[in-house]
Chimera marker file (.cmm) of the C-alpha trace (Angstrom):
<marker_set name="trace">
<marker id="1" x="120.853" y="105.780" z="92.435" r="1" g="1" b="0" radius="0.5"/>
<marker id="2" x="120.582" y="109.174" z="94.639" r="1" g="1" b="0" radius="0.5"/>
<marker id="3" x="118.882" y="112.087" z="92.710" r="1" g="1" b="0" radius="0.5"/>
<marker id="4" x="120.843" y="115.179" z="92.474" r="1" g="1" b="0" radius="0.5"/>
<marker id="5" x="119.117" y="117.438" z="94.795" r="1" g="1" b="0" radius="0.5"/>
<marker id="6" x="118.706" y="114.662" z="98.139" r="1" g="1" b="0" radius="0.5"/>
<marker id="7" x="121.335" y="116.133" z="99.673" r="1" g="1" b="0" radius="0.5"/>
<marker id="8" x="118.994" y="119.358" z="99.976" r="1" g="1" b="0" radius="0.5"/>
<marker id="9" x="116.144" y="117.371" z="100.498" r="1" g="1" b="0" radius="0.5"/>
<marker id="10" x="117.730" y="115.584" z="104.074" r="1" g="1" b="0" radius="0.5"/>
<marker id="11" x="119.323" y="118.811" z="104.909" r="1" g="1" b="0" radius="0.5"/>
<marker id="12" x="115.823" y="120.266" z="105.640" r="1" g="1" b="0" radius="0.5"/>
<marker id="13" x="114.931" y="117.002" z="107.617" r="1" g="1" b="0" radius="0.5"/>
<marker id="14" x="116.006" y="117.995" z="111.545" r="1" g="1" b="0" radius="0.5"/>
<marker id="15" x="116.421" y="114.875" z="114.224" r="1" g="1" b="0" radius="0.5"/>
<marker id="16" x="113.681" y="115.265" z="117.549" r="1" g="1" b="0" radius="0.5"/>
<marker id="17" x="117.029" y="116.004" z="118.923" r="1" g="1" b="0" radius="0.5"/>
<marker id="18" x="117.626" y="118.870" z="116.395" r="1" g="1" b="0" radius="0.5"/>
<marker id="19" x="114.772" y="120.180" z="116.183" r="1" g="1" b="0" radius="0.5"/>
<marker id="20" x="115.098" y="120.911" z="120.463" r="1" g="1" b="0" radius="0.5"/>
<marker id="21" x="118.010" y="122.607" z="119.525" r="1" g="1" b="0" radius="0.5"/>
<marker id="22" x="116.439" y="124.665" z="117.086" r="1" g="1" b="0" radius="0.5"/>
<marker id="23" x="113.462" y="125.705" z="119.267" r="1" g="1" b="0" radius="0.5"/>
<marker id="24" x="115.811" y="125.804" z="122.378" r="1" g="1" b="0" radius="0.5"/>
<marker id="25" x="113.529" y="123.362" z="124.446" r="1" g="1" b="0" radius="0.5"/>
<marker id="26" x="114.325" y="120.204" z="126.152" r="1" g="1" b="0" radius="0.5"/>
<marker id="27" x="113.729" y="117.168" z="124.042" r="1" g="1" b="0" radius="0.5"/>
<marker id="28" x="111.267" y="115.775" z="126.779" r="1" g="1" b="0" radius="0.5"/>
<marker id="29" x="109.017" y="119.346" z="125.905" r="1" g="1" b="0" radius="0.5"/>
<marker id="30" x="109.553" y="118.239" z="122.358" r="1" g="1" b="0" radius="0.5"/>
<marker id="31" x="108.139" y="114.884" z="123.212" r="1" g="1" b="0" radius="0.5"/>
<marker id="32" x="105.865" y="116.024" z="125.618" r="1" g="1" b="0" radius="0.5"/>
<marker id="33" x="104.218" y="118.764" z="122.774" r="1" g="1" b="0" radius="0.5"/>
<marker id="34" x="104.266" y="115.599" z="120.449" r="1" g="1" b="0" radius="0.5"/>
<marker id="35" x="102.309" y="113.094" z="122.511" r="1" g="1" b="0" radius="0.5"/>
<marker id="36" x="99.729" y="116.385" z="123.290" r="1" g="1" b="0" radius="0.5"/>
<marker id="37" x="99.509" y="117.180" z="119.273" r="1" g="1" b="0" radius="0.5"/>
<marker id="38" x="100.353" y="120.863" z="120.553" r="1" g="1" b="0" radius="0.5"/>
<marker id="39" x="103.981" y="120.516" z="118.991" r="1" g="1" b="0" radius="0.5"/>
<marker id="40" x="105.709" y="121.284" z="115.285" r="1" g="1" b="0" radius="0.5"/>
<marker id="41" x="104.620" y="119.007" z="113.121" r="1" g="1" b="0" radius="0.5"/>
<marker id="42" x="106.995" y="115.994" z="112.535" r="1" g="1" b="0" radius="0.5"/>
<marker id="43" x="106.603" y="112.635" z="110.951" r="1" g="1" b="0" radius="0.5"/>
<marker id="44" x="108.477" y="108.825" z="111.623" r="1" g="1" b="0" radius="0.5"/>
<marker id="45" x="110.877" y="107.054" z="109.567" r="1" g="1" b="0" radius="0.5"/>
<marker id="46" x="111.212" y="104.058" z="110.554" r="1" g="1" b="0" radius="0.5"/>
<marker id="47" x="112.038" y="104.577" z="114.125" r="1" g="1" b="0" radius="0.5"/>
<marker id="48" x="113.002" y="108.070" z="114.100" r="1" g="1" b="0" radius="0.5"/>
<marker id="49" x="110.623" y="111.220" z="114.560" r="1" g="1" b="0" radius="0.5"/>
<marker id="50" x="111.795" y="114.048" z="112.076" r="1" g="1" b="0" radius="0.5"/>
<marker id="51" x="110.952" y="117.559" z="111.531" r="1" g="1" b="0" radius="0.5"/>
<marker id="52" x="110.860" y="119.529" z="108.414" r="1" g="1" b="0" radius="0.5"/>
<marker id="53" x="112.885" y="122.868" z="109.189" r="1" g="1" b="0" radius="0.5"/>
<marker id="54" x="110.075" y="124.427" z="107.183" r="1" g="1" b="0" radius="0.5"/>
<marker id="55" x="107.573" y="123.240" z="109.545" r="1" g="1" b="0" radius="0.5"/>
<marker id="56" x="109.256" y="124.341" z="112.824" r="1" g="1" b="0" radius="0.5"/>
<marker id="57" x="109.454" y="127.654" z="110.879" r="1" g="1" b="0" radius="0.5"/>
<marker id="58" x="105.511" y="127.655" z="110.547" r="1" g="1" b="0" radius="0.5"/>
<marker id="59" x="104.846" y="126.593" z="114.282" r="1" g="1" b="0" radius="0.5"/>
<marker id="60" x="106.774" y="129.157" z="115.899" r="1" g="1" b="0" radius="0.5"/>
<marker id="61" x="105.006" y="131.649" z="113.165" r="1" g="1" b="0" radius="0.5"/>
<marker id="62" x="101.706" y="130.504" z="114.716" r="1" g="1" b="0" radius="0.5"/>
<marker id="63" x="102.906" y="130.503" z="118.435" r="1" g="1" b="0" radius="0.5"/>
<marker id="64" x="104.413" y="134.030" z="117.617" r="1" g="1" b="0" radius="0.5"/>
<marker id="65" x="100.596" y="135.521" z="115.667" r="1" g="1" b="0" radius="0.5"/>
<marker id="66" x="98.662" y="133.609" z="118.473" r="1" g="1" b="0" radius="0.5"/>
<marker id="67" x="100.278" y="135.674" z="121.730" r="1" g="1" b="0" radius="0.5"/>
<marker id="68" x="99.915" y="138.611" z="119.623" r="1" g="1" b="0" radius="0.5"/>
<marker id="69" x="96.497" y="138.531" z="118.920" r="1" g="1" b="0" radius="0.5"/>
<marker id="70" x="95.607" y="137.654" z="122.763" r="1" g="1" b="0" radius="0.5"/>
<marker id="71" x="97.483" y="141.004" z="123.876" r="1" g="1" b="0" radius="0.5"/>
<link id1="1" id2="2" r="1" g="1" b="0" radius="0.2"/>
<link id1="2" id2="3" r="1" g="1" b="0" radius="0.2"/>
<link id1="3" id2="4" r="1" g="1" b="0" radius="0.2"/>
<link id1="4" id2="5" r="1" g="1" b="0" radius="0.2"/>
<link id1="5" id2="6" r="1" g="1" b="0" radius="0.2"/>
<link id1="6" id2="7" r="1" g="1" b="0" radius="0.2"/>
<link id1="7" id2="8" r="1" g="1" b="0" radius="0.2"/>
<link id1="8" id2="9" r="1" g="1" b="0" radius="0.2"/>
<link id1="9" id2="10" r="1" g="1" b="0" radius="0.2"/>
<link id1="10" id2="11" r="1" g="1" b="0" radius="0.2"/>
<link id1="11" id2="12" r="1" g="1" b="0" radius="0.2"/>
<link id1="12" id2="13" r="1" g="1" b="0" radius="0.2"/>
<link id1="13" id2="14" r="1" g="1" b="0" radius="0.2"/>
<link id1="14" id2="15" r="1" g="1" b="0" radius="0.2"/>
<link id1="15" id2="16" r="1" g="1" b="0" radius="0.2"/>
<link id1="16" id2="17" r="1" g="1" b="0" radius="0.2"/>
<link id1="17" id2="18" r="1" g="1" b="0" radius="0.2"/>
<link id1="18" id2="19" r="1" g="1" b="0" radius="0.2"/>
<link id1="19" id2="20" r="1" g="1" b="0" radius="0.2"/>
<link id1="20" id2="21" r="1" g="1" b="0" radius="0.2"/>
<link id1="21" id2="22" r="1" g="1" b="0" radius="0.2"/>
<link id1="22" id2="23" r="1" g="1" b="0" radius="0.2"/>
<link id1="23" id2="24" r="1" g="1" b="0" radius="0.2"/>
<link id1="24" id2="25" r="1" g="1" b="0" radius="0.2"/>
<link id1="25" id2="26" r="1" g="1" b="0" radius="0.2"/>
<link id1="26" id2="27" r="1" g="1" b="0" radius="0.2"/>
<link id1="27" id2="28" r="1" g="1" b="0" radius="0.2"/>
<link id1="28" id2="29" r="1" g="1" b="0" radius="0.2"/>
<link id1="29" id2="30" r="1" g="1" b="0" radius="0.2"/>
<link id1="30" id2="31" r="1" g="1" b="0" radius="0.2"/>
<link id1="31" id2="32" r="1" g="1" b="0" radius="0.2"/>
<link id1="32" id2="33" r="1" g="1" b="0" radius="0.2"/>
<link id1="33" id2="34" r="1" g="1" b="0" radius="0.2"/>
<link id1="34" id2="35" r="1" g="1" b="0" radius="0.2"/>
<link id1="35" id2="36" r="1" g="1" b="0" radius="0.2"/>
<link id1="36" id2="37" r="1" g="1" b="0" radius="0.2"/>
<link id1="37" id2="38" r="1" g="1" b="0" radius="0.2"/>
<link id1="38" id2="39" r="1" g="1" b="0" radius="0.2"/>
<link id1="39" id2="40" r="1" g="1" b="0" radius="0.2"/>
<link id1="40" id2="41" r="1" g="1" b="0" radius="0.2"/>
<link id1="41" id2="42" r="1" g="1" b="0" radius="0.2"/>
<link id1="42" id2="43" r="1" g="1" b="0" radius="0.2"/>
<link id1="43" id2="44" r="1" g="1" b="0" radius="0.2"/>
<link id1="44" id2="45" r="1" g="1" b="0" radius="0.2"/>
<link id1="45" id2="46" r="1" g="1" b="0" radius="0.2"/>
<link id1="46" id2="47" r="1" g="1" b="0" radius="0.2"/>
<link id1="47" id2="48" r="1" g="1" b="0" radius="0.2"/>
<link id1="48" id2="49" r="1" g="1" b="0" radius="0.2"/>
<link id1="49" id2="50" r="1" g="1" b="0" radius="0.2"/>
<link id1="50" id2="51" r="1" g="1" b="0" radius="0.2"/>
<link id1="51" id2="52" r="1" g="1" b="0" radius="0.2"/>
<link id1="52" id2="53" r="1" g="1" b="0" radius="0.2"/>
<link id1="53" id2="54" r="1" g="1" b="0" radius="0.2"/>
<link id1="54" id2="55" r="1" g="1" b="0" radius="0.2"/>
<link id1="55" id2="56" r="1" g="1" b="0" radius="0.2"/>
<link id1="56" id2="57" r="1" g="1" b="0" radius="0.2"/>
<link id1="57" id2="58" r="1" g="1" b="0" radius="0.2"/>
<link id1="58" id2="59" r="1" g="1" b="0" radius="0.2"/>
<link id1="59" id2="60" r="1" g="1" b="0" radius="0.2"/>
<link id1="60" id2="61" r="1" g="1" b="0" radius="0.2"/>
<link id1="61" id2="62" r="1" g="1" b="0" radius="0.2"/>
<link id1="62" id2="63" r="1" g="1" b="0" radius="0.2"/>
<link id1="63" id2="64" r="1" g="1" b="0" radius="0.2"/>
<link id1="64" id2="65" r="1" g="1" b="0" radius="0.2"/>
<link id1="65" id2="66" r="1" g="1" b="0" radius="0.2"/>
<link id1="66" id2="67" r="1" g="1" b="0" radius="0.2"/>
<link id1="67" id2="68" r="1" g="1" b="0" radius="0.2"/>
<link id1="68" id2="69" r="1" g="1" b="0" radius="0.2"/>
<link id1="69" id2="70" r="1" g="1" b="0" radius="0.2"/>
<link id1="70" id2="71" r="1" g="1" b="0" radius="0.2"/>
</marker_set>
């Protein structure tokens, strides 16, 4: 039995594939950022690497307040 609100809860959940989109990078900078630890936070399930859209959100925040601090 689903709980009412999962349909919510996935739609936040982006593919790496997604989440390249999103950001408008090429999935191997995605991966690349990833294997570094530089990247969005994301997480595996199973075999797949997803990314909260809240989290992307938060990274390009950061990216964003770091250049503007070093100007």
């Amino acid at each position: 039995m689903m709980p009412n609100n999962a349909p919510e809860a996935t739609s936040n959940l982006l593919t790496l594939t997604e989440a390249a989109v999103f950001l408008r990078t090429p999935v191997a900078t995605l991966r690349y950022w990833r294997h570094l630890g530089i990247g969005p936070d994301g997480f595996r399930l199973g075999r797949r690497v997803l990314y909260r859209r809240e989290d992307l959100d938060r990274w390009v925040a950061e990216q964003r307040e770091a250049q503007s601090t070093r100007r």
